[in-house]
C-alpha positions in Angstrom: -107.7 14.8 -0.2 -104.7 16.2 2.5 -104.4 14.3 5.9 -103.7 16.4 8.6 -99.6 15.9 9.4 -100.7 14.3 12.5 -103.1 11.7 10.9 -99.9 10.7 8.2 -97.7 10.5 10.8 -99.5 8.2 12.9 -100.1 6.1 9.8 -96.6 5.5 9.2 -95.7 4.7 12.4 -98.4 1.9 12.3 -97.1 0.7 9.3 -93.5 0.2 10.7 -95.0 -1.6 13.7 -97.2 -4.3 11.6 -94.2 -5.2 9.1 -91.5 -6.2 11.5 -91.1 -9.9 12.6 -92.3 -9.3 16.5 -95.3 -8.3 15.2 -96.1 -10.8 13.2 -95.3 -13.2 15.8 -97.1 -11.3 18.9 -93.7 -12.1 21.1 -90.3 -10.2 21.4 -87.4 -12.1 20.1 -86.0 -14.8 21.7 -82.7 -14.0 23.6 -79.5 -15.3 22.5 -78.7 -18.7 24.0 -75.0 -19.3 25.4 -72.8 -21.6 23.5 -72.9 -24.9 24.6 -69.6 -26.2 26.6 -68.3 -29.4 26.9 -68.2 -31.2 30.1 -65.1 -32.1 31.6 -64.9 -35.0 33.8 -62.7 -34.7 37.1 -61.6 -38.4 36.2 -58.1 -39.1 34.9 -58.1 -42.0 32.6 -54.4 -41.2 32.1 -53.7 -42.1 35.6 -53.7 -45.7 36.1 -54.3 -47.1 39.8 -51.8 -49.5 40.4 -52.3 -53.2 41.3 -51.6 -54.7 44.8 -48.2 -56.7 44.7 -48.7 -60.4 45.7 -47.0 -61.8 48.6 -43.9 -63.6 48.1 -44.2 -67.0 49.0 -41.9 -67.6 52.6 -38.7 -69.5 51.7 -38.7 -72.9 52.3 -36.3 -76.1 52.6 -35.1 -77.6 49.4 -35.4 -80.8 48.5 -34.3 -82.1 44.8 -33.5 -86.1 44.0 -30.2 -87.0 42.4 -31.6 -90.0 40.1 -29.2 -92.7 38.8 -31.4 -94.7 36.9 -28.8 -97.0 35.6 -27.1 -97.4 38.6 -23.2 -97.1 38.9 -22.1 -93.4 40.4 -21.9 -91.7 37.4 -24.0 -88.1 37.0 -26.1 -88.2 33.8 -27.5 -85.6 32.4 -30.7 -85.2 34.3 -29.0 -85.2 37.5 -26.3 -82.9 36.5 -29.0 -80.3 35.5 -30.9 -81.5 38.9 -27.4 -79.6 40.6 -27.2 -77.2 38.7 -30.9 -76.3 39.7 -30.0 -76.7 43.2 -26.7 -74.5 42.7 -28.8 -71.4 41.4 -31.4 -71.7 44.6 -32.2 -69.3 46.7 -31.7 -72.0 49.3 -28.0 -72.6 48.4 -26.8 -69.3 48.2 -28.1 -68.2 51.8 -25.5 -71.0 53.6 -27.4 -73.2 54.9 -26.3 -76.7 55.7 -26.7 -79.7 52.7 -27.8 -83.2 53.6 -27.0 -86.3 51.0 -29.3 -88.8 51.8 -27.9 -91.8 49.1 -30.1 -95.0 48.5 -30.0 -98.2 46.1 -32.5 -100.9 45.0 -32.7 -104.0 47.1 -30.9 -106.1 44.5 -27.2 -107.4 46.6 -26.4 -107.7 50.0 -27.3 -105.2 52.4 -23.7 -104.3 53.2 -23.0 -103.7 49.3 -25.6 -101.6 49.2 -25.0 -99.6 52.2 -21.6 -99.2 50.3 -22.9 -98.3 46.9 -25.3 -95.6 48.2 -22.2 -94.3 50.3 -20.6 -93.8 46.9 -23.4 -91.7 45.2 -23.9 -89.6 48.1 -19.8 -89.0 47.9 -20.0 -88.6 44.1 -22.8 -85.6 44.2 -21.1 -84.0 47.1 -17.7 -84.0 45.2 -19.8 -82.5 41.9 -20.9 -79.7 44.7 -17.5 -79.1 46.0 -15.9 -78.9 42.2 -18.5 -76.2 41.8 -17.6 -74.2 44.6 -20.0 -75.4 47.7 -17.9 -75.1 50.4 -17.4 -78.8 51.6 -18.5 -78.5 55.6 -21.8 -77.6 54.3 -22.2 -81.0 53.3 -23.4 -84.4 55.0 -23.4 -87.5 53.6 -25.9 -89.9 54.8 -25.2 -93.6 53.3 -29.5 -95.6 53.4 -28.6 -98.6 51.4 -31.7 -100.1 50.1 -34.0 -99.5 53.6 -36.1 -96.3 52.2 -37.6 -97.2 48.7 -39.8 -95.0 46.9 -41.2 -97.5 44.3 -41.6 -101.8 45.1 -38.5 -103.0 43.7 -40.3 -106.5 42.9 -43.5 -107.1 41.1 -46.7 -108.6 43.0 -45.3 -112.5 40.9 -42.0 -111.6 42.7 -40.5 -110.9 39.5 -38.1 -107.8 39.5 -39.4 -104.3 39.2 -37.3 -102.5 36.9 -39.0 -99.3 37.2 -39.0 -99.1 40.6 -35.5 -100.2 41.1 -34.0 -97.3 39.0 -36.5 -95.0 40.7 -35.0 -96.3 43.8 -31.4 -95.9 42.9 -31.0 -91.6 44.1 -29.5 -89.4 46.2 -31.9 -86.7 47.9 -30.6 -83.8 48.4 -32.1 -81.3 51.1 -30.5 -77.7 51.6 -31.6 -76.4 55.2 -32.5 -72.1 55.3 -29.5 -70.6 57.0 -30.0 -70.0 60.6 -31.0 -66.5 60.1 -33.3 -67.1 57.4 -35.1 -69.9 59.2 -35.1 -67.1 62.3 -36.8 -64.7 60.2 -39.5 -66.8 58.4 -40.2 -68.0 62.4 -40.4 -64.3 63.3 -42.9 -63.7 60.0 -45.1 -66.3 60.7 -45.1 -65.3 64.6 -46.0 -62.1 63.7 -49.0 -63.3 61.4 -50.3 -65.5 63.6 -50.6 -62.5 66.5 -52.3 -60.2 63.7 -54.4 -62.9 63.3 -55.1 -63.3 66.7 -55.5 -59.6 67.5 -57.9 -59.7 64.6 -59.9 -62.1 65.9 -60.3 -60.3 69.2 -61.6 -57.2 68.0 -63.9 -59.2 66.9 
């Protein structure tokens, strides 16, 4: 039996139609989906924020103790490395004036003492002046035995070794230079008129 050409043709094209994969499914093919990008973020981990500084402290007054434990004049090693420390400051190298204030134990006479502490206070300024401190910087204040740190006896009235060597010094105080001392005025002036305006915006 023929088909018409018409019929056959109609056939075939019903065929095609039933055999390809949208068919079968009932829905057009999905679309091609972009490629999926990674996201950048606008943050730079390479770039690191950098920390506040502190605030220096404001330069003060030094004050180091000359000890001569065993009494005598001579500079030990402790209070030769006490200079030395006091040499390298800040404080020293700005010009300010230096005041040795000597002092002994109680044990003699008043007068020998006042004498004795004369000669410490002379033997760390001459250790100064050896090293370069120009001398009219320096003071020398002789305070015999009147300003102990430590009880040069012991509650029974026995003697206080400990405290008698303790006693035995020579304080040494290097002022700020007149300018310096001007300027850490003029800092803290200026603070304490932030502060203030601070306050009164309040």
């Amino acid at each position: 039996m023929h088909l018409p050409k018409t019929a056959a043709l109609l056939m075939l094209t019903f065929g095609f139609v039933a055999c390809s994969p949208e068919a079968d499914r009932g829905q057009p093919a999905p679309e091609a989906q972009p490629e999926a990008t990674e996201t950048v973020s606008i943050l730079r981990p390479d770039i690191e924020v950098p920390e506040a500084e502190p605030t220096p402290e404001p330069l003060a007054t030094l004050m180091i103790t000359i000890g001569f434990p065993e009494g005598g004049v001579a500079l030990d090693g402790a209070a030769q490395a006490a200079l030395q420390e006091a040499l390298g400051s800040p404080q020293m190298a700005l010009g300010g004036a230096i005041t040795l204030r000597a002092h002994t134990d109680s044990q003699g006479e008043d007068s020998a003492n006042l004498d004795a502490s004369e000669e410490r206070g002379l033997a760390v300024a001459s250790w100064l002046i050896d090293a370069g401190v120009d001398a009219d910087r320096i003071t020398v204040i002789a305070m015999g035995e009147q300003n102990p740190i430590k009880p040069n006896a012991l509650p029974d009235g026995s003697a206080n070794e400990a405290g008698r060597a303790a006693n035995r010094r020579v304080e040494l105080e290097i002022a700020l230079a007149p300018s310096a001392a001007l300027d850490a005025k003029d800092e803290a002036e200026a603070e304490a008129e932030a502060e203030a305006s601070i306050e009164a915006s309040d």
